[in-house]
C-alpha positions as CSV (number, residue, x, y, z in Angstrom):
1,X,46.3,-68.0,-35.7
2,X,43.4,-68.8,-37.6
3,X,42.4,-67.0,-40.8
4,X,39.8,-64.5,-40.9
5,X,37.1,-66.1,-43.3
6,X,35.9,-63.7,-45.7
7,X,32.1,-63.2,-46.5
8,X,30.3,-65.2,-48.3
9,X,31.7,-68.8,-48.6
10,X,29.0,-71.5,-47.8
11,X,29.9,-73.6,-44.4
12,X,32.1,-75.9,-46.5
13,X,34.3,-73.2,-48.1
14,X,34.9,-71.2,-44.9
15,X,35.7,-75.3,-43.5
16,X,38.0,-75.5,-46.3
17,X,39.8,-71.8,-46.3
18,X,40.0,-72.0,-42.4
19,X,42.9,-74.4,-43.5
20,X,44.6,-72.4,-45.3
21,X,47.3,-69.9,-45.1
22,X,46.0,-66.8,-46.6
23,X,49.2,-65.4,-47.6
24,X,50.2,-67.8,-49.4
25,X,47.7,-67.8,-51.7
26,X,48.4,-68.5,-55.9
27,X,48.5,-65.1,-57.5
28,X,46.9,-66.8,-61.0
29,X,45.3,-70.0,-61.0
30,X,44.2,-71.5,-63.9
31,X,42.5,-74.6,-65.3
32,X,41.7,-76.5,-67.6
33,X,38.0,-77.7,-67.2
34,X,37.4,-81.4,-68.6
35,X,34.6,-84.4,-67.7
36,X,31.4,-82.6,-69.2
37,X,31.0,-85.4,-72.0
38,X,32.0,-88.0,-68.6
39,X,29.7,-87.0,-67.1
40,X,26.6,-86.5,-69.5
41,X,27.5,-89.7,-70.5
42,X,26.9,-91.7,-66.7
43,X,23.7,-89.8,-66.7
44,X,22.6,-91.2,-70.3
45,X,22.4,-87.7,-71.3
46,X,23.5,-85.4,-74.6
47,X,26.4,-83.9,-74.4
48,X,25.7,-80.2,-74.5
49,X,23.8,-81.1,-71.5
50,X,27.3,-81.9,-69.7
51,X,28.2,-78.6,-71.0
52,X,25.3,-76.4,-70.2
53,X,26.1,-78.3,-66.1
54,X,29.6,-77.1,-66.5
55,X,28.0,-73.5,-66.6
56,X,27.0,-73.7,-63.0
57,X,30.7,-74.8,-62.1
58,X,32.2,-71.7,-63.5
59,X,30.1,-69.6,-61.8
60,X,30.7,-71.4,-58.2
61,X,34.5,-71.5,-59.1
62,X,34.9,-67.8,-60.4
63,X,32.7,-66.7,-57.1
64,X,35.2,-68.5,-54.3
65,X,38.1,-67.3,-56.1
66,X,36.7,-63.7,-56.2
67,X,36.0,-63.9,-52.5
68,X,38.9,-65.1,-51.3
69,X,41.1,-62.0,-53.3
70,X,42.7,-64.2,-56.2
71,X,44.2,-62.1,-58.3
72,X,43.8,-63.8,-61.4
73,X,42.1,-67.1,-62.9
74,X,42.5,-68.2,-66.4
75,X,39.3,-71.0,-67.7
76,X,40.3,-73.1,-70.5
77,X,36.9,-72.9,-72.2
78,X,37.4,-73.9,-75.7
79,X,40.4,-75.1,-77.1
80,X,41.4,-75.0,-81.3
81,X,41.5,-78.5,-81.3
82,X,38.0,-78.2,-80.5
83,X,36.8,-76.7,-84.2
84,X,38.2,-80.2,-85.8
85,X,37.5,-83.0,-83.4
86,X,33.6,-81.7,-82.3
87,X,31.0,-81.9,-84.7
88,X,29.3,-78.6,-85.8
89,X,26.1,-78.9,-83.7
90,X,27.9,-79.5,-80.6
91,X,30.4,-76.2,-81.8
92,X,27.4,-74.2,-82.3
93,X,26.3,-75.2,-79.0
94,X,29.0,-73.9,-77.0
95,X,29.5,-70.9,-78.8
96,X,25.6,-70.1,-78.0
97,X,26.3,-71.1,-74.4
98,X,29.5,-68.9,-74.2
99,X,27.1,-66.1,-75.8
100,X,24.2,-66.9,-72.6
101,X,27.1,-66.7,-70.3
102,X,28.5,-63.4,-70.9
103,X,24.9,-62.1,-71.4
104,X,23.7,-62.9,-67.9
105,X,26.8,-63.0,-66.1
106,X,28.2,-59.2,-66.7
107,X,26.3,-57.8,-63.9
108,X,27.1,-59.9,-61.3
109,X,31.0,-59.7,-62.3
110,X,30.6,-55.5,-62.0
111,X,29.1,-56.5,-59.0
112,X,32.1,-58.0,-57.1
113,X,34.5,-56.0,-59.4
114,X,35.7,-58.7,-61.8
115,X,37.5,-57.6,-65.1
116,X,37.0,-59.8,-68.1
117,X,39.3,-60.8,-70.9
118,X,40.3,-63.2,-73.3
119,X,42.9,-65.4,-74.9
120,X,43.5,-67.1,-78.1
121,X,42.7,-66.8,-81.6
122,X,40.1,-65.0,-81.2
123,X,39.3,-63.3,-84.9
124,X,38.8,-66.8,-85.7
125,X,35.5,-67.0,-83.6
126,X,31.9,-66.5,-85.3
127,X,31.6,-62.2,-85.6
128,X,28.4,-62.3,-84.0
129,X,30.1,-64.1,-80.8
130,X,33.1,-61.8,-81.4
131,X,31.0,-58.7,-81.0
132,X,28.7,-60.2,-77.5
133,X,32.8,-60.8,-76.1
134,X,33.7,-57.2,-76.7
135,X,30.6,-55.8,-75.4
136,X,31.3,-57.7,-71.9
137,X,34.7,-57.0,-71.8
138,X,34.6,-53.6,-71.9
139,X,31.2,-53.2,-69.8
140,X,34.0,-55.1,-66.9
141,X,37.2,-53.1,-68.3
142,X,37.1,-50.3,-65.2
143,X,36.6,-53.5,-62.3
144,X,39.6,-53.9,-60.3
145,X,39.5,-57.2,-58.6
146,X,39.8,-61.0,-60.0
147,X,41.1,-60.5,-63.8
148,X,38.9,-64.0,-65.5
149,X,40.4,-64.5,-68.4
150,X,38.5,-67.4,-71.1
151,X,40.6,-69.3,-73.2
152,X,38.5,-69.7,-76.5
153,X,39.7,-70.8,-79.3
154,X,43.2,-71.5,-77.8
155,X,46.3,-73.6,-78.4
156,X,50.3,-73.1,-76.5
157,X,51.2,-74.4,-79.6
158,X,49.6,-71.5,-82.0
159,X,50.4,-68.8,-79.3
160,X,53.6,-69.7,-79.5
161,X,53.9,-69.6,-83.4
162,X,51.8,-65.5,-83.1
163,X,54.8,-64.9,-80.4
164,X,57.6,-65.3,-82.5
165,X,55.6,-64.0,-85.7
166,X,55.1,-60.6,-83.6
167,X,58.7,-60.8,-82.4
168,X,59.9,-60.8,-86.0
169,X,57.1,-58.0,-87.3
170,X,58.2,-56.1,-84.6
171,X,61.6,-55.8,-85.4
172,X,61.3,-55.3,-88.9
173,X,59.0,-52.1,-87.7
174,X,61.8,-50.8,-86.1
175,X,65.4,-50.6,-87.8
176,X,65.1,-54.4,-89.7
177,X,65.9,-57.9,-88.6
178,X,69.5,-57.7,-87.9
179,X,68.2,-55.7,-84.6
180,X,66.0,-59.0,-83.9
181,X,66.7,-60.6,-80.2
182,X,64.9,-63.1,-78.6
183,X,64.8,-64.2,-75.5
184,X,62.8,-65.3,-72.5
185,X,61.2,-61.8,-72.1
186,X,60.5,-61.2,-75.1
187,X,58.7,-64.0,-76.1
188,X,56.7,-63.4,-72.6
189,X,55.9,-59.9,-73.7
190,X,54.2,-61.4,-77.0
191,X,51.9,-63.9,-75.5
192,X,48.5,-63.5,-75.4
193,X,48.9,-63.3,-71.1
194,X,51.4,-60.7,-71.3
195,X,49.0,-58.6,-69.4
196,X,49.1,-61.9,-66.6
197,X,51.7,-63.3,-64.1
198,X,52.8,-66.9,-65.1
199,X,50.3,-69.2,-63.8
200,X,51.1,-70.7,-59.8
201,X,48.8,-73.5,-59.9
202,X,47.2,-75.2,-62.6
203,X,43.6,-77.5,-62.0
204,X,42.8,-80.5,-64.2
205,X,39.6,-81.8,-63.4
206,X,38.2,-85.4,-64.6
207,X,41.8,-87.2,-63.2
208,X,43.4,-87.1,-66.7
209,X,47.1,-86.6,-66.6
210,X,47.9,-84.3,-69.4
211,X,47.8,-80.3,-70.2
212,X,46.2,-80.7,-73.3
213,X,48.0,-77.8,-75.4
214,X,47.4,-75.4,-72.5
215,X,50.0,-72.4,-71.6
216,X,52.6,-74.3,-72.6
217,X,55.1,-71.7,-71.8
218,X,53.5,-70.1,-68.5
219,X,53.0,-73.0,-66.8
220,X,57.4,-74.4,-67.0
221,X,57.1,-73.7,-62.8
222,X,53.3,-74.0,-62.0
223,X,52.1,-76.3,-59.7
224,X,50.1,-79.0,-61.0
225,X,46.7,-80.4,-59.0
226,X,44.8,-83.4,-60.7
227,X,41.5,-84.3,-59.1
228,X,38.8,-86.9,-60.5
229,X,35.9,-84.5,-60.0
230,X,34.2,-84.3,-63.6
231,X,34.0,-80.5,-64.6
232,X,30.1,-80.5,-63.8
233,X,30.5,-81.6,-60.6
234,X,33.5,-78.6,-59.2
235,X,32.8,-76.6,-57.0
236,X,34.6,-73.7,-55.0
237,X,35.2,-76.1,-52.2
238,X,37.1,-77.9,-54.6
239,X,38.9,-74.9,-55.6
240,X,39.7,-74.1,-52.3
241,X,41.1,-77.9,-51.3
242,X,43.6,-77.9,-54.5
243,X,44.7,-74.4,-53.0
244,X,45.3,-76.3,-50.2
245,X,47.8,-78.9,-51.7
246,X,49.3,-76.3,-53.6
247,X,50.7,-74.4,-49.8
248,X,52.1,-77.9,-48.8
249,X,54.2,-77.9,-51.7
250,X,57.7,-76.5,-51.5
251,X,58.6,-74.5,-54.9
252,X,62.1,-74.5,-56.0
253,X,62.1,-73.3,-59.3
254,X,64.7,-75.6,-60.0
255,X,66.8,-74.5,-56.6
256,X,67.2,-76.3,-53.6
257,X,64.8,-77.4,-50.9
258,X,65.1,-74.3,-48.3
259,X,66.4,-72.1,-50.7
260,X,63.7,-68.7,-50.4
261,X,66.2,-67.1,-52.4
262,X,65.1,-68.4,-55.9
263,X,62.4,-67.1,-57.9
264,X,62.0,-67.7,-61.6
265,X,62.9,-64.7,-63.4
266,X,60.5,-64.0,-65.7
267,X,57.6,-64.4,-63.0
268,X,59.2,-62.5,-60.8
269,X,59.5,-59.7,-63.4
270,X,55.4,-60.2,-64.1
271,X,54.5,-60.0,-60.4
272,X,56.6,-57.4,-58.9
273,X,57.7,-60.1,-56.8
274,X,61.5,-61.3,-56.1
C-alpha cells in the first residue's frame, strides 16, 4: 500500500517519501549541520558566505520535516567550542545571522504551527541575541506541531556537568544530600531536552565520522546517518533519504535481532511508548 504523500513536498520529496513507511517514522531527529567552511572554500568564497547558504538548508530541512508530521528536530547550530576556535568576526557573524533568522522566520513557523526552543548555555550568549531568542520563542510557544529546537552555544560535555550540578542543588533544596540519588532518570530529567524524547536518528552532513560533543547522553541508542552532502547543499530530499536508511535498520537496543519486546527504558518513559 503506498503512502499517502502529504502536501507540499516538491516532485523529489513526494519520490523520496513514497518510499517510505510512514509509521515508522523517527519521533526526534536531529543533526548536526557541518561543510559550510567546505564548501565556501570550493567556491573561493568567505566563510560566512558558507554560513549565510547554510540558512537556506535549514529552512528546506525544517519545512519537509514539518510536512511530513516529525514530531521533533533538534539543529546543532553553534556549538561552545565554537567561541574559542572561530575568530570574533566570524562569531559576530553568526550570531547576526541567527538574529536575521529568527526575525524573518517566526511567521512562517506560526504558519505551519512549529514551536521554537533552545538548548545550551544560553545566558552565555550576547543579551541583545538573548532577548531576539525569547521574543521568537514565545511568539511560537502556543504552536503544536514540529518542536525545532537550536543548539547554541552547546556542549554534551557542559550539559552534562549543569545535570549533575542541578541534581545536587536540588537535593540540598529538599531535606540535604544524604537524600541525593542519581540515576538514569534523573540525570534525563536535568538535561537541557528534558522536555524531548531521546533522539531516533542523528544526521551528520559533510561525511565526517564523529558527533562532535553533541547529545552525548540522548543519542546512547540513536541511529546514526552520515552522508557527504556539505551543509549548504541539504536539502529535504536528503532528509527524507536518511529517513529512509534509518526504517531498514533493525533497533535492538542492545536485545536480540527479532526481539519487538525491547525498548530502552528511559525513551520509552520520554515517549509514552513501550
Amino acid at each position: 500500500m503506498r503512502a499517502t504523500i502529504p502536501a507540499g513536498l516538491d516532485r523529489k520529496e513526494a519520490e523520496a517519501y513514497s518510499r517510505l513507511d510512514p509509521q515508522r517514522l523517527p519521533k526526534h531527529i536531529a543533526i548536526i549541520m557541518d561543510g559550510n567552511g567546505r564548501w565556501a572554500r570550493k567556491r573561493h568564497l568567505p566563510r560566512i558566505a558558507g554560513h549565510r547558504a547554510g540558512l537556506t538548508s535549514v529552512r528546506s530541512t525544517v519545512e519537509t520535516a514539518s510536512t511530513i508530521g516529525i514530531p521533533a528536530l533538534t539543529l546543532y547550530a553553534f556549538s561552545e567550542e565554537n567561541w574559542k576556535k572561530r575568530p570574533k568576526s566570524e562569531v559576530d557573524f553568526l550570531m547576526s545571522l541567527l538574529c536575521r533568522y529568527l526575525r524573518q522566520e517566526v511567521a512562517t513557523m506560526n504558519k505551519q504551527n512549529i514551536r521554537l526552543e533552545y538548548i545550551g548555555r544560553l545566558h552565555e550568549l550576547p543579551p541583545s541575541v538573548q532577548e531576539k531568542m525569547e521574543s521568537a520563542r514565545k511568539a511560537t510557544s502556543q504552536n503544536t506541531g514540529l518542536v525545532l529546537t537550536l543548539a547554541l552555544n552547546y556542549s554534551a560535555r557542559t550539559e552534562l556537568v549543569d545535570a549533575f550540578r542541578s541534581i545536587v542543588e536540588s537535593a540540598a533544596r529538599n531535606g540535604g544530600l544524604e537524600h541525593l540519588e542519581i540515576d538514569e532518570d534523573s540525570v534525563s530529567r536535568h538535561l537541557y531536552t528534558r522536555h524531548l524524547p531521546d533522539p531516533d536518528l542523528v544526521v551528520r552532513t559533510s561525511g565526517e565520522m564523529r558527533l562532535s560533543n553533541f547529545l552525548l547522553w540522548q543519542l546512547a541508542y540513536a541511529e546514526i546517518y552520515v552522508t557527504p552532502t556539505l551543509w549548504p547543499e541539504f536539502r529535504g530530499v536528503h532528509l527524507l533519504e536518511g529517513i529512509e536508511e534509518y526504517q531498514k535498520r533493525d533497533r535492538r537496543y542492545g536485545g536480540l535481532t527479532g526481539d519487538a519486546s525491547h525498548s530502552h527504558p528511559s525513551h520509552s518513559a520520554k515517549t509514552g511508548r513501550s
